[in-house]
C-alpha positions in Angstrom: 0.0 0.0 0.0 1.1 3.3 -0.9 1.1 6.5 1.5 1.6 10.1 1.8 4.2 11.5 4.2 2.1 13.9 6.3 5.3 16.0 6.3 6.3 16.6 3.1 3.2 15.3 1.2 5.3 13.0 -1.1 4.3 9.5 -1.7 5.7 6.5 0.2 6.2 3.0 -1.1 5.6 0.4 1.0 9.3 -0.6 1.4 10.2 2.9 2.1 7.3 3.5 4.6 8.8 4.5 8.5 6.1 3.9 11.4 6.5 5.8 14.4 5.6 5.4 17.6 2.8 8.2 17.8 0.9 6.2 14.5 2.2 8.3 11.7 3.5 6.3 8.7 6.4 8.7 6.5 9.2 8.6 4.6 12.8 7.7 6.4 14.2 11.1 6.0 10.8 12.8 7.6 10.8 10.2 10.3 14.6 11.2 11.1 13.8 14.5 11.4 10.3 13.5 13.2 12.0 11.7 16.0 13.5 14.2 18.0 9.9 16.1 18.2 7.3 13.3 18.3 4.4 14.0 20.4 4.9 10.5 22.1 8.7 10.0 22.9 10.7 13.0 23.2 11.5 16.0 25.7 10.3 18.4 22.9 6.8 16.7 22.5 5.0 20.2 22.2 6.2 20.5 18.6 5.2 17.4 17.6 1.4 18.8 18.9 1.9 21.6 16.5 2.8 19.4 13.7 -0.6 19.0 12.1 
């Protein structure tokens, strides 16, 4: 199945899809920078609210 990086709107492949830990399926460059502000597992959570 074939998604859309909520962060940079590209499409992602199903061997290129990352899942994080707060549900969101993207690309492994967004979820590298994602990581350090998801809204589930890091000190700077807050961002990761504003995200949407």
């Amino acid at each position: 199945m074939q998604a859309r990086c909520p962060l940079c709107r590209r499409p992602v492949p199903g061997d290129a899809q990352r899942w994080c830990r707060c549900g969101l399926v993207m690309d492994s460059r967004c979820y590298d920078a994602h990581r350090e502000w998801c809204a589930v597992s890091s000190v700077d959570a807050w961002i990761g609210a504003l995200e949407y």
